[in-house]
Biopython code that builds the backbone (N, CA, C, O; Angstrom):
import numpy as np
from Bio.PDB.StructureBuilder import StructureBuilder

atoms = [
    (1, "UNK", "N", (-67.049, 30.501, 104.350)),
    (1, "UNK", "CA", (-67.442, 31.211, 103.141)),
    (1, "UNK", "C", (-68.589, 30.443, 102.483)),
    (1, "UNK", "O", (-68.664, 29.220, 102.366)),
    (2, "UNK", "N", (-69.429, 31.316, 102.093)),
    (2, "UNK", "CA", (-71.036, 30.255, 101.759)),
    (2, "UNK", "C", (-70.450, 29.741, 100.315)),
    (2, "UNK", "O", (-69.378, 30.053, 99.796)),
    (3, "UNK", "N", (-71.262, 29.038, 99.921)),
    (3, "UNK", "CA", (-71.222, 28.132, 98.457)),
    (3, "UNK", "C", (-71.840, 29.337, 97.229)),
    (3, "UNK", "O", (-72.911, 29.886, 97.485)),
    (4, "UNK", "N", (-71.209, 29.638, 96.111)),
    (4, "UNK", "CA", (-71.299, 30.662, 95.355)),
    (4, "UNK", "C", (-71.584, 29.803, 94.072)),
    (4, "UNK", "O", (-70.948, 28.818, 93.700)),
    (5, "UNK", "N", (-73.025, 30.571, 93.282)),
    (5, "UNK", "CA", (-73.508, 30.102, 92.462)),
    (5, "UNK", "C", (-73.675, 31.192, 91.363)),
    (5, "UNK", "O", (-74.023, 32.333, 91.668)),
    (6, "UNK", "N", (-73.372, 30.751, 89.831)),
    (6, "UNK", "CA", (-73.656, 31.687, 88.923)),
    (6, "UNK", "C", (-75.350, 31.740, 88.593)),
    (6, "UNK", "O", (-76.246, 30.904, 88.716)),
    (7, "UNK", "N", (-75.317, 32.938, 88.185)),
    (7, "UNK", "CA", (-76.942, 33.734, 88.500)),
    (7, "UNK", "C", (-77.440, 34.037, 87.253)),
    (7, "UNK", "O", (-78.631, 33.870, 86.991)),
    (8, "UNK", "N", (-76.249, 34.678, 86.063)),
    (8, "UNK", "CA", (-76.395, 35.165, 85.297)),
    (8, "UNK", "C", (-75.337, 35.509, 83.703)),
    (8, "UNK", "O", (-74.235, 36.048, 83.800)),
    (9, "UNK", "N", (-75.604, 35.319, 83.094)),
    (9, "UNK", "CA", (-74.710, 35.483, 81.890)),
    (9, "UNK", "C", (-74.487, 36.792, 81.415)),
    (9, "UNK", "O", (-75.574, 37.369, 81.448)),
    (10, "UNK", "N", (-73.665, 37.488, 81.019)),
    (10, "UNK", "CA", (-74.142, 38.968, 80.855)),
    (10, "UNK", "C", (-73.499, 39.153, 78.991)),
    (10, "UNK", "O", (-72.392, 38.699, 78.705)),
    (11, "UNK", "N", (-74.235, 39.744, 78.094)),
    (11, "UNK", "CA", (-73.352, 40.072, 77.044)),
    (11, "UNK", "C", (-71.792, 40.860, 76.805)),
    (11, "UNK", "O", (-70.943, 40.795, 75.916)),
    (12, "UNK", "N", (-71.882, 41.417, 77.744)),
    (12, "UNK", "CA", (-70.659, 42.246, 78.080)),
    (12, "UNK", "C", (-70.218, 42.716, 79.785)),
    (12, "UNK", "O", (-71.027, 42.393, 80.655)),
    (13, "UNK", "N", (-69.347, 43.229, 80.075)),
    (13, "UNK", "CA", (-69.382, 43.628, 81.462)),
    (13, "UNK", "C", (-70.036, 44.833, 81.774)),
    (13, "UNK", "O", (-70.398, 44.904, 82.948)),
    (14, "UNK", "N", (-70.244, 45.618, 81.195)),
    (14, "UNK", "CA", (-71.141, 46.076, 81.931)),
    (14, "UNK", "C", (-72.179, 45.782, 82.117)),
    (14, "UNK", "O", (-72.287, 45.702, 83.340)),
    (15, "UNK", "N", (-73.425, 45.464, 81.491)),
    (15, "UNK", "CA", (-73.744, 44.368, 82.240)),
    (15, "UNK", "C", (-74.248, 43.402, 83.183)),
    (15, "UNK", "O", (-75.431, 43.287, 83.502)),
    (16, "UNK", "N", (-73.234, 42.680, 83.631)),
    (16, "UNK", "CA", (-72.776, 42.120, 84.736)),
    (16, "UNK", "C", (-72.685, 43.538, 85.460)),
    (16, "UNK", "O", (-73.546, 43.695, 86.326)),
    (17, "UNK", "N", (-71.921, 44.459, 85.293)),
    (17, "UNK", "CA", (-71.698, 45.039, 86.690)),
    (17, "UNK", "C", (-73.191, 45.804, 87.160)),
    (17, "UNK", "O", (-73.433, 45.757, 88.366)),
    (18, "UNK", "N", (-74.008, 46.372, 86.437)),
    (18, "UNK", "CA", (-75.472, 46.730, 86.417)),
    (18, "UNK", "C", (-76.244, 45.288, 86.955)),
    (18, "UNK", "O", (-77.176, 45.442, 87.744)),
    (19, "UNK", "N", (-76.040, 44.519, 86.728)),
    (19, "UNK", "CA", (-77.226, 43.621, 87.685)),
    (19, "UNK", "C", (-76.539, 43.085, 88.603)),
    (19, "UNK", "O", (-77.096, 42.163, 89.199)),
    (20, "UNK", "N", (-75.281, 43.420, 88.984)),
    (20, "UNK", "CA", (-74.847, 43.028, 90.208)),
    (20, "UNK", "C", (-75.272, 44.008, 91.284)),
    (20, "UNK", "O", (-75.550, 43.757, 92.456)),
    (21, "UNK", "N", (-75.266, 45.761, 90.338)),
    (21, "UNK", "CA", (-75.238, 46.310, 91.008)),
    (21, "UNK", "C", (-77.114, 46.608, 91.761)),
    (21, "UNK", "O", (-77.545, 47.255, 92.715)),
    (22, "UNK", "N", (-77.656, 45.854, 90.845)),
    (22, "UNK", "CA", (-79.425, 46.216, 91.019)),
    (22, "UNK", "C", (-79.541, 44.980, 92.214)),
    (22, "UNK", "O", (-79.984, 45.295, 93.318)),
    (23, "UNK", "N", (-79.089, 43.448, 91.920)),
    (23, "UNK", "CA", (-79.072, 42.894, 93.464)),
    (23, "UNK", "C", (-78.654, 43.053, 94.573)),
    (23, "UNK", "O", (-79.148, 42.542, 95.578)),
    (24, "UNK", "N", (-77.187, 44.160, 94.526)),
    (24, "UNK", "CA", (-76.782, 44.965, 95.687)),
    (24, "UNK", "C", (-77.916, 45.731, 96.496)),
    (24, "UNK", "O", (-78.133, 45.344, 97.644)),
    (25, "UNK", "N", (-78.603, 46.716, 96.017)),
    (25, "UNK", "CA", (-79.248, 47.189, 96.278)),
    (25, "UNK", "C", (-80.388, 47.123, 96.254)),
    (25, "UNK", "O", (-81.207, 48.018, 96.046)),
    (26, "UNK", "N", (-80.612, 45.487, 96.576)),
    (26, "UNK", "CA", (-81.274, 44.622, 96.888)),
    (26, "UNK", "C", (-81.414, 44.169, 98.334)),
    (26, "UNK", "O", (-82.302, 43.851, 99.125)),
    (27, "UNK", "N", (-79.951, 44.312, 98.277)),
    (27, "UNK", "CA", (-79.340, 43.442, 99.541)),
    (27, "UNK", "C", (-78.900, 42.250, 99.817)),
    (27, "UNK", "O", (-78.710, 41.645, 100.872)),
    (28, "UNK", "N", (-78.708, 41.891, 98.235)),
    (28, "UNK", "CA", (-78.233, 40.500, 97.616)),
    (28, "UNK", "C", (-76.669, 40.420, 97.244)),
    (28, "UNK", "O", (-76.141, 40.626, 96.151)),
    (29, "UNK", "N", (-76.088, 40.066, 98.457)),
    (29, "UNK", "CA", (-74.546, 40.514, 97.886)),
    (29, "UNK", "C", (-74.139, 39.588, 96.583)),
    (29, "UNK", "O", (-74.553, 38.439, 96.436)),
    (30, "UNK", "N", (-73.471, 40.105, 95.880)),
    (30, "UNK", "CA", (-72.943, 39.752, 94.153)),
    (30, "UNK", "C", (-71.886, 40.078, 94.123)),
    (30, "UNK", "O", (-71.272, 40.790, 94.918)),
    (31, "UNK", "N", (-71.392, 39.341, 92.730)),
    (31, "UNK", "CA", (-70.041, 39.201, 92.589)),
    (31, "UNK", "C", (-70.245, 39.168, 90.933)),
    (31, "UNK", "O", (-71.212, 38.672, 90.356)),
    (32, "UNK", "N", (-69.070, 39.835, 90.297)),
    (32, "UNK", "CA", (-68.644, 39.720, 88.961)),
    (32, "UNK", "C", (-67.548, 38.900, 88.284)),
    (32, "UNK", "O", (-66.417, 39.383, 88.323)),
    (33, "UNK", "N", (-67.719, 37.739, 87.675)),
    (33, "UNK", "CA", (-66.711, 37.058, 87.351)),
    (33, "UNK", "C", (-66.500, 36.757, 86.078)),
    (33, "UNK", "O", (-67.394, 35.997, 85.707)),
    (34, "UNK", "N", (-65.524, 37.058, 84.986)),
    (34, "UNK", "CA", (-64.906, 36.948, 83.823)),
    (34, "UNK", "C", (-65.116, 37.946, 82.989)),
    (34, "UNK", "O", (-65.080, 37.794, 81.768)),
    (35, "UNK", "N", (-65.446, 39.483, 83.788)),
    (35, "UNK", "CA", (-65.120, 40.298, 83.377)),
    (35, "UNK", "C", (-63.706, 41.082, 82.582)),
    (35, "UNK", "O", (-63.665, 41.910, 81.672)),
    (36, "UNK", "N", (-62.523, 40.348, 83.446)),
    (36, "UNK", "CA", (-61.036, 40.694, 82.733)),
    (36, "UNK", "C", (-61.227, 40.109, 81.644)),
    (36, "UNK", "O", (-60.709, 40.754, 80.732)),
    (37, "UNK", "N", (-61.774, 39.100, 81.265)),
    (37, "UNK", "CA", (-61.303, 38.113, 80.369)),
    (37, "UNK", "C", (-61.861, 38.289, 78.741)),
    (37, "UNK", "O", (-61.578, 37.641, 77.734)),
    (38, "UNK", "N", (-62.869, 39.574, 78.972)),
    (38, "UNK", "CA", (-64.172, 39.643, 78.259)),
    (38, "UNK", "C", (-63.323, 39.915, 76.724)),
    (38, "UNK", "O", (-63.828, 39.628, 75.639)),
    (39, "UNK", "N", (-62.269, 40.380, 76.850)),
    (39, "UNK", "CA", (-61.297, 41.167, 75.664)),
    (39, "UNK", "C", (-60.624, 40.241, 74.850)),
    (39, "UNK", "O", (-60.286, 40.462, 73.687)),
    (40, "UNK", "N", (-60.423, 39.150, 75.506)),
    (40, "UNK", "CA", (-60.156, 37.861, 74.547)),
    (40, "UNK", "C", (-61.395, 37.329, 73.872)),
    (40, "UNK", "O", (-61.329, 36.500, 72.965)),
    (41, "UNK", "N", (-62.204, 37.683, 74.202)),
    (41, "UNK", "CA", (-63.676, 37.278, 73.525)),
    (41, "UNK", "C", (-63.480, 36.826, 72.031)),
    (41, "UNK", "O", (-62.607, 37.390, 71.372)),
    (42, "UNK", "N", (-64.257, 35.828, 71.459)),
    (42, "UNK", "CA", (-63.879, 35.358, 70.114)),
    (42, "UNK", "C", (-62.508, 34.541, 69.966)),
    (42, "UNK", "O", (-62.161, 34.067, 68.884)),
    (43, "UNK", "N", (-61.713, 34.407, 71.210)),
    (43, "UNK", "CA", (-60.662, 33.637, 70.715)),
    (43, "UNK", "C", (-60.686, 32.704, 72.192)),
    (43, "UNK", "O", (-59.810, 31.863, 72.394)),
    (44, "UNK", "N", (-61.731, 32.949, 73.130)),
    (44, "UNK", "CA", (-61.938, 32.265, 73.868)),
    (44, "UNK", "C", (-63.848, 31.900, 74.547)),
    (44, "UNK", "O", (-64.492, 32.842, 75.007)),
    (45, "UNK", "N", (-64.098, 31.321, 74.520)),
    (45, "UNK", "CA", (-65.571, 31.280, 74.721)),
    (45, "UNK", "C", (-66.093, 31.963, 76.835)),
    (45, "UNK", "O", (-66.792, 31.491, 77.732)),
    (46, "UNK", "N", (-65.421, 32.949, 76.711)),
    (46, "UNK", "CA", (-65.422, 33.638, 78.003)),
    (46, "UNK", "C", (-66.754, 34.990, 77.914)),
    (46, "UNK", "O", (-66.652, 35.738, 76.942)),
    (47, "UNK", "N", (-67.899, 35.249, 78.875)),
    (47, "UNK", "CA", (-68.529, 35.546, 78.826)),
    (47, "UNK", "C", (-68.571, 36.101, 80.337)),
    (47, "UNK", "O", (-68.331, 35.266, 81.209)),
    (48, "UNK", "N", (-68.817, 37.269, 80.696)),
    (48, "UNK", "CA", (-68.826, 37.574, 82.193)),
    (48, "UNK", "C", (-70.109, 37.386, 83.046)),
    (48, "UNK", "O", (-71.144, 37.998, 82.784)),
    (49, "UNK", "N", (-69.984, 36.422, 84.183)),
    (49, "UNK", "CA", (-71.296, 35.990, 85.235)),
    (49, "UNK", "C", (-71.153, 36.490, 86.162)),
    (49, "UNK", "O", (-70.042, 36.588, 86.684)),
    (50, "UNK", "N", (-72.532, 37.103, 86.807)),
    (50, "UNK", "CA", (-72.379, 36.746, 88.346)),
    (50, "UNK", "C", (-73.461, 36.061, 88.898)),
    (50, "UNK", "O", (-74.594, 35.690, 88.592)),
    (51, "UNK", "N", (-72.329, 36.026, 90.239)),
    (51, "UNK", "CA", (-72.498, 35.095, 90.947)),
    (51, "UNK", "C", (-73.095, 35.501, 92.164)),
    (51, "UNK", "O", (-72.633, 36.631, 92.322)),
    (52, "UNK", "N", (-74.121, 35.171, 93.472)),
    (52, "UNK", "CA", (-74.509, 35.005, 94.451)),
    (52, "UNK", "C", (-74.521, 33.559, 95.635)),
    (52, "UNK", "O", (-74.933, 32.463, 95.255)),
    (53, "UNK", "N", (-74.073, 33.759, 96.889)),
    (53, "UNK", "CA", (-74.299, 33.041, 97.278)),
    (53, "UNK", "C", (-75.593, 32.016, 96.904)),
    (53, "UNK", "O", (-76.544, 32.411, 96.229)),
    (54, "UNK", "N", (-75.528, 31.120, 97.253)),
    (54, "UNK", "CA", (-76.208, 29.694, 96.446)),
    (54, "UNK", "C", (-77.893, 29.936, 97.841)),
    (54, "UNK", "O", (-79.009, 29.447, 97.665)),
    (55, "UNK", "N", (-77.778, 30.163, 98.158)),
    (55, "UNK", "CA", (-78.770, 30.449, 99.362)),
    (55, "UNK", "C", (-79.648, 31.615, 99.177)),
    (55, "UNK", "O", (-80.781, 31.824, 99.611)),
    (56, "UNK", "N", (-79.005, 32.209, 98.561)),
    (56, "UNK", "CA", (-79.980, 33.666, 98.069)),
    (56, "UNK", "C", (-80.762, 33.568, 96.657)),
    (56, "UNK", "O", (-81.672, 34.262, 96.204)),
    (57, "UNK", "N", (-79.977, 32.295, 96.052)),
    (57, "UNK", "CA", (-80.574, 32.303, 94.325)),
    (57, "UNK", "C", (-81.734, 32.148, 94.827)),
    (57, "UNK", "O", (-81.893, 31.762, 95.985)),
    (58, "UNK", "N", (-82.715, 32.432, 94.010)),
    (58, "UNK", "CA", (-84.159, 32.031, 94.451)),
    (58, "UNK", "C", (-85.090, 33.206, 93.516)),
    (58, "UNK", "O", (-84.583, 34.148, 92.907)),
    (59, "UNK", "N", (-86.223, 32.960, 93.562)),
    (59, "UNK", "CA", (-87.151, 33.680, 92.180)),
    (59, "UNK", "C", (-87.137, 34.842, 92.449)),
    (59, "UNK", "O", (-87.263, 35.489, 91.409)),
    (60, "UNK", "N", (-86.972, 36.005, 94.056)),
    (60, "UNK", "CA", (-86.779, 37.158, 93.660)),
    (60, "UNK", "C", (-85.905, 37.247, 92.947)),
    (60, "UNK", "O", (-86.338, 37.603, 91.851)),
    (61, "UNK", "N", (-84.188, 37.040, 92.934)),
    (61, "UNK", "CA", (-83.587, 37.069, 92.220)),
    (61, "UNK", "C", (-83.710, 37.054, 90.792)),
    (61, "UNK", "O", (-83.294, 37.983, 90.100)),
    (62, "UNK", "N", (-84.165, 36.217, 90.410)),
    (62, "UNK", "CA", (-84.651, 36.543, 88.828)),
    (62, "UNK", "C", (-85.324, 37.004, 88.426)),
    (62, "UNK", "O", (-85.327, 37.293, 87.229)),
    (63, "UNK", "N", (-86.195, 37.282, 89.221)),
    (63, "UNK", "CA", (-87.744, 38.215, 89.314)),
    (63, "UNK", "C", (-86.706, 39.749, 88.918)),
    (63, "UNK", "O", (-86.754, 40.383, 87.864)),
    (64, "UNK", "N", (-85.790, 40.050, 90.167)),
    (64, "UNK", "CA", (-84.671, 41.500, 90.124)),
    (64, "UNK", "C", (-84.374, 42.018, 88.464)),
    (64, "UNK", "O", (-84.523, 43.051, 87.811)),
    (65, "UNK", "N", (-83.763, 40.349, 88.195)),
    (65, "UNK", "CA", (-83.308, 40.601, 87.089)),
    (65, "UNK", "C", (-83.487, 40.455, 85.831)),
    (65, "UNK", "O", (-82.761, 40.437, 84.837)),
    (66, "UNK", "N", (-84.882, 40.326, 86.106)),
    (66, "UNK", "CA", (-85.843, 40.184, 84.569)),
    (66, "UNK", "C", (-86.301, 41.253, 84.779)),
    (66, "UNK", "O", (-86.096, 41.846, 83.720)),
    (67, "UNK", "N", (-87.086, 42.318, 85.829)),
    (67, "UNK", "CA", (-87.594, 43.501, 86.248)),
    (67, "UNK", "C", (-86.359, 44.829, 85.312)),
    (67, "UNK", "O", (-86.684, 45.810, 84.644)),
    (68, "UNK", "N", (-85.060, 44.344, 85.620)),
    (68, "UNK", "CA", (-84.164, 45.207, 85.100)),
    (68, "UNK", "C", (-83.803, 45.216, 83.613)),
    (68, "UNK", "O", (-83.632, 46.345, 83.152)),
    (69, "UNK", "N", (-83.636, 44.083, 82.679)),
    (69, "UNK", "CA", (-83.454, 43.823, 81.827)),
    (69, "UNK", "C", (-84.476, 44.356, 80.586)),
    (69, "UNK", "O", (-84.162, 44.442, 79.398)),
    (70, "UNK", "N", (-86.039, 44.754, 81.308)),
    (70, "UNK", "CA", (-87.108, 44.438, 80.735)),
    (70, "UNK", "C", (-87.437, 46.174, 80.984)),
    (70, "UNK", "O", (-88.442, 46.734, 80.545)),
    (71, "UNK", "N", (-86.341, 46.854, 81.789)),
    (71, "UNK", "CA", (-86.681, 48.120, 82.031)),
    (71, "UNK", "C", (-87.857, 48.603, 82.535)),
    (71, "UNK", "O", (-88.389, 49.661, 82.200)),
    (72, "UNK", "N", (-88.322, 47.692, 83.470)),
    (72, "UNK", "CA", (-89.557, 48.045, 84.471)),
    (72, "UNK", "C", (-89.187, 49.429, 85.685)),
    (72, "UNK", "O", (-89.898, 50.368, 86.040)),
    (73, "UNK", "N", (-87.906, 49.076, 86.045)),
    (73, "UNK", "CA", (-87.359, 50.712, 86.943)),
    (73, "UNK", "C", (-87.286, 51.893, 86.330)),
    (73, "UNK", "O", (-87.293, 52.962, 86.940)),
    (74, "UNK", "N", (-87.190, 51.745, 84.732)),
    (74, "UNK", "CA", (-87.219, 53.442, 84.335)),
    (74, "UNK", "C", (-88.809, 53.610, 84.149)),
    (74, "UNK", "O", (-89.486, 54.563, 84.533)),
    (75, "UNK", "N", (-89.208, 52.551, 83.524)),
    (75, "UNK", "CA", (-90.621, 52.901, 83.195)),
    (75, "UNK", "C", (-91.070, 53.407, 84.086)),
    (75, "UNK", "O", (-91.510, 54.541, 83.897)),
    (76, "UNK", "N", (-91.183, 52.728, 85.654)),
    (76, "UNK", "CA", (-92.028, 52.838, 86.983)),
    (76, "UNK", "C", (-91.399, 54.474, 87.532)),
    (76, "UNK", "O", (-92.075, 55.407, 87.966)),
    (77, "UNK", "N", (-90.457, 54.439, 87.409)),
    (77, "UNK", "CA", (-89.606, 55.797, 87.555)),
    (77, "UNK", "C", (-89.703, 57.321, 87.132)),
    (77, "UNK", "O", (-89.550, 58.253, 87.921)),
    (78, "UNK", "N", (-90.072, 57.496, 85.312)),
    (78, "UNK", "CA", (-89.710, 58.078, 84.215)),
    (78, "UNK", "C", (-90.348, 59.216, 84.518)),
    (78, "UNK", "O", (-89.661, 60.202, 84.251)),
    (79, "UNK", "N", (-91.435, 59.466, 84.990)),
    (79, "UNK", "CA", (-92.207, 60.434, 85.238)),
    (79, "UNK", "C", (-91.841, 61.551, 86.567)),
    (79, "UNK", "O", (-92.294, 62.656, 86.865)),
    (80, "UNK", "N", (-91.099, 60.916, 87.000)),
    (80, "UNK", "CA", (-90.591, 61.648, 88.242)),
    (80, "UNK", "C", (-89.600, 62.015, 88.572)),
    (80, "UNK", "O", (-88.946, 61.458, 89.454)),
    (81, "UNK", "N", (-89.224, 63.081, 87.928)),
    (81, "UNK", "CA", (-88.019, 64.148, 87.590)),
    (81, "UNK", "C", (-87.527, 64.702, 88.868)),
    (81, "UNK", "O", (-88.513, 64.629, 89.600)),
    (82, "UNK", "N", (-86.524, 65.231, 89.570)),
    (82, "UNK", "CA", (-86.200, 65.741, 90.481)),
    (82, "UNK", "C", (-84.665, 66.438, 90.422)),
    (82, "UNK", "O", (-83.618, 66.211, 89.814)),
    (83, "UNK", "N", (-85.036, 67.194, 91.185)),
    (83, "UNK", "CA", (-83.954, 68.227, 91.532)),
    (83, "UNK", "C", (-82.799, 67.837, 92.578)),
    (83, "UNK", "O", (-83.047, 67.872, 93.783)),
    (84, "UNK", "N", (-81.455, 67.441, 92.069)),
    (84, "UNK", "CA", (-80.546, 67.275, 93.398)),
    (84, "UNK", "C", (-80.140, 68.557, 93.919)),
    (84, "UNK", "O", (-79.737, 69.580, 93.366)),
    (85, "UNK", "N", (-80.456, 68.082, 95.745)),
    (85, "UNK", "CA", (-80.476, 68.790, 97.200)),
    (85, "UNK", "C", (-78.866, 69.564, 97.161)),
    (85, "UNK", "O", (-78.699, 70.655, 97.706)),
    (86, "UNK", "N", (-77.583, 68.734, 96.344)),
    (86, "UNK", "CA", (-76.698, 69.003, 96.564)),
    (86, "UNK", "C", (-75.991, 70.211, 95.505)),
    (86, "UNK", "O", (-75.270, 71.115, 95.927)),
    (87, "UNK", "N", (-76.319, 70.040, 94.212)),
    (87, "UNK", "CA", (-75.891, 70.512, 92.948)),
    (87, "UNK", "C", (-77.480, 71.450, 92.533)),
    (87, "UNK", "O", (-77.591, 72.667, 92.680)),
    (88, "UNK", "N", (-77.858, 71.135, 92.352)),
    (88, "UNK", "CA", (-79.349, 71.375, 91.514)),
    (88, "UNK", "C", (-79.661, 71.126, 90.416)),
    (88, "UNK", "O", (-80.580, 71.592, 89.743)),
    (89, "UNK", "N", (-78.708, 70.172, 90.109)),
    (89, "UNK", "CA", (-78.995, 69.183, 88.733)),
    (89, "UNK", "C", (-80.015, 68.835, 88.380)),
    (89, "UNK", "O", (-80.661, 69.094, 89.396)),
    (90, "UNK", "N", (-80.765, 68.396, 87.649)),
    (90, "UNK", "CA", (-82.260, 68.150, 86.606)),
    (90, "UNK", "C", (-81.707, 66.960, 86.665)),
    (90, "UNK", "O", (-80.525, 66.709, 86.427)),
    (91, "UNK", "N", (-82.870, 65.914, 87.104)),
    (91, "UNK", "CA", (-82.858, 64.457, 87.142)),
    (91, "UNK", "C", (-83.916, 63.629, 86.417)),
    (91, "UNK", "O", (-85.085, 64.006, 86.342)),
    (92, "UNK", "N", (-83.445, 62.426, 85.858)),
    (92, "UNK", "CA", (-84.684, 61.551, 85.556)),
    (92, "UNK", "C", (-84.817, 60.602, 86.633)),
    (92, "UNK", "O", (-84.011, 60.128, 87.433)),
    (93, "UNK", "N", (-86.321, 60.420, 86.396)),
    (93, "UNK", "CA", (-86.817, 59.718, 88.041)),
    (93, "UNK", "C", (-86.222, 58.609, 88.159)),
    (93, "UNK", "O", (-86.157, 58.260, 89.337)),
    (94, "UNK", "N", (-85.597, 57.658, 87.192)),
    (94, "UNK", "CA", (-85.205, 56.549, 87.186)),
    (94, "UNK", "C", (-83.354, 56.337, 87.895)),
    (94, "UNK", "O", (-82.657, 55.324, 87.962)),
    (95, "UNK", "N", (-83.093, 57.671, 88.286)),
    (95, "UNK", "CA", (-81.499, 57.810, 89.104)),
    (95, "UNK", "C", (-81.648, 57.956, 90.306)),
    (95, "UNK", "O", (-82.501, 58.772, 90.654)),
    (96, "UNK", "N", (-80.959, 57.302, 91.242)),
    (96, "UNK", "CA", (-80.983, 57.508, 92.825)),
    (96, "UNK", "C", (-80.513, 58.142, 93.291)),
    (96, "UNK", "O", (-80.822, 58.703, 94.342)),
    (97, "UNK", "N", (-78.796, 58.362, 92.081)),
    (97, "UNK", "CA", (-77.756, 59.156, 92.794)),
    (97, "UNK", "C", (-77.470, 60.427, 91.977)),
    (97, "UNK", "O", (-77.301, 60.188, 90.781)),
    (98, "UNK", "N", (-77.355, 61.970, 92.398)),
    (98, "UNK", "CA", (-76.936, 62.489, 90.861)),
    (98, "UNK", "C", (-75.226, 62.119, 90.842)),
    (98, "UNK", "O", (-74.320, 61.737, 91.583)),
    (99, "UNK", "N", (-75.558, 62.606, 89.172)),
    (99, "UNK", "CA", (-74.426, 62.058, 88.334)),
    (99, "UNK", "C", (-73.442, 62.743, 88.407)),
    (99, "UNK", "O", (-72.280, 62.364, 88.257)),
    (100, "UNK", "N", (-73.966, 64.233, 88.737)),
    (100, "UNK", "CA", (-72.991, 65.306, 88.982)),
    (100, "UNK", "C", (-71.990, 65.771, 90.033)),
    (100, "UNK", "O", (-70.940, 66.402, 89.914)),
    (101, "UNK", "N", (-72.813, 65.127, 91.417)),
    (101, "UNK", "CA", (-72.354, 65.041, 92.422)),
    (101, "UNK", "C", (-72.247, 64.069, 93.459)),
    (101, "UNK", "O", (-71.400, 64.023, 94.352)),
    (102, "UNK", "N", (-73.060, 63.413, 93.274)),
    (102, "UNK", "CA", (-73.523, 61.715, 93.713)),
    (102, "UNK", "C", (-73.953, 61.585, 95.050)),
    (102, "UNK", "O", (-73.697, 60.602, 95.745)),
    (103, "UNK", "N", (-74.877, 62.979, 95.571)),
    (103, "UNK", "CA", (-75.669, 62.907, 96.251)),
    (103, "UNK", "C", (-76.855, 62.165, 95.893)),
    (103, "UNK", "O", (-77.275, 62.192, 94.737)),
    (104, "UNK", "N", (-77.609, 61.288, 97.100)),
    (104, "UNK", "CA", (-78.403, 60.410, 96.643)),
    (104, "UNK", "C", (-79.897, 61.245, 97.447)),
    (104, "UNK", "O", (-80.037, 61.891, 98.485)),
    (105, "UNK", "N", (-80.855, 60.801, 96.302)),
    (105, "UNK", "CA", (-82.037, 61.268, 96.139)),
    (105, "UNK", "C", (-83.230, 61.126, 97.657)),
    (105, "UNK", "O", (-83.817, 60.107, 98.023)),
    (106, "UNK", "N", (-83.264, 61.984, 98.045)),
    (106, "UNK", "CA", (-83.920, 62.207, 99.325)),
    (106, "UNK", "C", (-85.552, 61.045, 98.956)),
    (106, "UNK", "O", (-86.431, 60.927, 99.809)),
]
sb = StructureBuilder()
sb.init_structure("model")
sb.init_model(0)
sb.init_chain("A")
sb.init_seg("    ")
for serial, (resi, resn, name, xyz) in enumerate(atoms, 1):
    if name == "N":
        sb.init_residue(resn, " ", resi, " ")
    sb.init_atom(name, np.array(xyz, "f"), 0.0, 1.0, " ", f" {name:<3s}", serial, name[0])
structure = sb.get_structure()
């Protein structure tokens, strides 16, 4: 099992689960950790991280997740509306999958 390093602090879990899920689909496998815990918040100094193997940290990685934080994917996105193949839902360019049916965007 490789050596696992925290990547990131998140204000809340979701979050964490959104930039785990933007290095996934990366191809950066991630992990969410102290997400259960987030509800004791204020009576414990618990904050939810994730984590990546220690081999993958490296400046794309933060590059990913400053790109996301900073909302460079909707911006680069926003203009390009589309129609899902499956439903015919009205999309903003910045979704891969629709929401309605979770067919993903040709």
């Amino acid at each position: 099992m490789p050596r696992m390093k925290p990547i990131f602090t998140a204000k809340h879990p979701a979050e964490a689960h959104l930039i785990r899920g933007v290095l996934e689909s990366a191809g950066i496998p991630a992990e969410v950790r102290g997400d259960q815990l987030y509800g004791a918040f204020g009576e414990l100094p618990v904050l939810p991280t994730v984590w990546i193997a220690a081999a993958d940290a490296g400046a794309e990685v933060q590059r990913l997740i400053a790109d996301f934080l900073n909302g460079t994917p909707a911006h680069r996105h926003q203009h390009e509306r589309w129609v899902c193949a499956g439903c015919g839902e009205h999309l903003e360019g910045q979704f891969t999958d629709c929401w309605n049916c979770g067919t993903t965007r040709s």
